[in-house]
N, C-alpha and C positions, 0 to 999 in steps of 0.2 A: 431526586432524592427519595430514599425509604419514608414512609409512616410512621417510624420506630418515633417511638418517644422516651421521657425520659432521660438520667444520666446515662446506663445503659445505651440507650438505643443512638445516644449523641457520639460516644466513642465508635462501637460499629459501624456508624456514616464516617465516620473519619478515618476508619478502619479499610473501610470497603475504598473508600477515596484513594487512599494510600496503595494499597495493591493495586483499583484502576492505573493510579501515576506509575508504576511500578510493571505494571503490561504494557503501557506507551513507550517507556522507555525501552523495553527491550526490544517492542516493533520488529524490524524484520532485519535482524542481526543475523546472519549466515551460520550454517551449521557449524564450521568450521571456526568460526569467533567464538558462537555460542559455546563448546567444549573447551577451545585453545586455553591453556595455563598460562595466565598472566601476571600472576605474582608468582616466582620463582624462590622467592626469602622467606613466605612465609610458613612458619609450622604448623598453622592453623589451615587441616585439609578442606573447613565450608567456605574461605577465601582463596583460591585457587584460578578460579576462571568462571566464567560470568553462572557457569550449567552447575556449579556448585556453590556457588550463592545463592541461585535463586531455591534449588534442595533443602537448604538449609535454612530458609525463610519458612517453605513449607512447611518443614517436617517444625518448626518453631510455632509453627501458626494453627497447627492440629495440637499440641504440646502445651497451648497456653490451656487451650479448652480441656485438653485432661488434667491440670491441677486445680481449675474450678469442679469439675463433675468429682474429683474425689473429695475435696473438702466438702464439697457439698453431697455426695454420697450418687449422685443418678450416674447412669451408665449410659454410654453413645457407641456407636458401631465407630471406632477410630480405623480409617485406612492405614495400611502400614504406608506410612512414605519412603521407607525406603525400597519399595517393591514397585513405586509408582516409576514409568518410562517418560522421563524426562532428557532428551536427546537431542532438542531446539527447542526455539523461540514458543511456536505456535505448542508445543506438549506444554511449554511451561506455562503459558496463557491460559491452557485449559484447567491444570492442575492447580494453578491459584484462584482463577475463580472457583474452583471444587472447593476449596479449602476454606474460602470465604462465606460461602453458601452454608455447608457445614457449620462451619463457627455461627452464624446468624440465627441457623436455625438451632442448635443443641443449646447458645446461650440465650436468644431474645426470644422466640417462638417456644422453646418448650421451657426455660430456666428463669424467666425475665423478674418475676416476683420475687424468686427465692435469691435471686442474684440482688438485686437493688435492697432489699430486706437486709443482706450483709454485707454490703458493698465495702463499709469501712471495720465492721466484727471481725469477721474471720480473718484470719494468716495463717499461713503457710511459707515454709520453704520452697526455694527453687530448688535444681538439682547443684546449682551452686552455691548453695547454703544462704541466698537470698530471702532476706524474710517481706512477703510481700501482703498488701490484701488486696480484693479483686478488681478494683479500679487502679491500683498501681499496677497489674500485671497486666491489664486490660491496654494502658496507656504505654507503656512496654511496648504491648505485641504491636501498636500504631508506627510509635515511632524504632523500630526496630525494623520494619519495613523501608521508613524513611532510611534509616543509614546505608541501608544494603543498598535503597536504588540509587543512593550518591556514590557508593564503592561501583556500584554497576556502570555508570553513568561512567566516572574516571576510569573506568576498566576499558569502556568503549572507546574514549579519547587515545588511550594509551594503544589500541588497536589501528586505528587509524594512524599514527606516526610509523 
């Protein structure tokens, strides 16, 4: 485990845990899985097949930490996720821990004071007109991880039949 301390630094252990169970999981899923469309019903294109799930985890998990840096006003080099080559298992492995590192360092390492100072002040909307403050959006981005790698998880069952 991290040093992080704190409320703060409790959720990004749990954060960080959640994406490790989240890279186990996908392990060494074949390319051809990794892409394959396995929900065909639904209209929602980030649940489609496992290589767009996990897209959409990312680009979710760079996206929490841009509505803390604006409410909170600092600025972070954000990668574009949707530029980043996620193509299998192993790219996606690399890119979530990227995305993890990122969050750790832009929220605990450089924002930890000013985060914990308004952890329950501030609010903000999502872009769904969610109204959030930064330990609810924080625990969000935890278990919003957890859903995907259960959708991942049944995606690979369903693969296997």
């Amino acid at each position: 485990m991290n040093n992080m301390q704190g409320g703060l630094g409790a959720i990004l252990d749990e954060y960080k845990k959640a994406a490790e169970n989240l890279i186990r999981v996908l392990g060494n899923i074949s390319k051809e899985d990794f892409v394959k469309v396995v929900d065909l019903k639904t209209e929602d294109e980030d649940c489609r097949s496992i290589q767009t799930i996990t897209r959409h985890v990312i680009r979710s998990g760079y996206g929490y930490v841009k509505y803390i840096s604006i409410a909170l006003n600092f600025t972070a080099n954000f990668p574009d996720a949707n530029k980043m080559k996620i193509e299998n298992c192993a790219d996606a492995s690399t890119e979530i821990h990227k995305m993890v590192q990122f969050n750790i360092y832009n929220l605990y390492e450089l924002n930890r004071e000013k985060i914990e100072e308004n952890m329950f002040s501030i609010t903000f909307k999502s872009r769904m007109d969610e109204v959030y403050n930064f330990e609810q959006i924080l625990e969000h981005a935890v278990v919003h991880i957890l859903r995907h790698r259960r959708q991942i998880e049944k995606f690979i069952v369903l693969l296997k039949n």
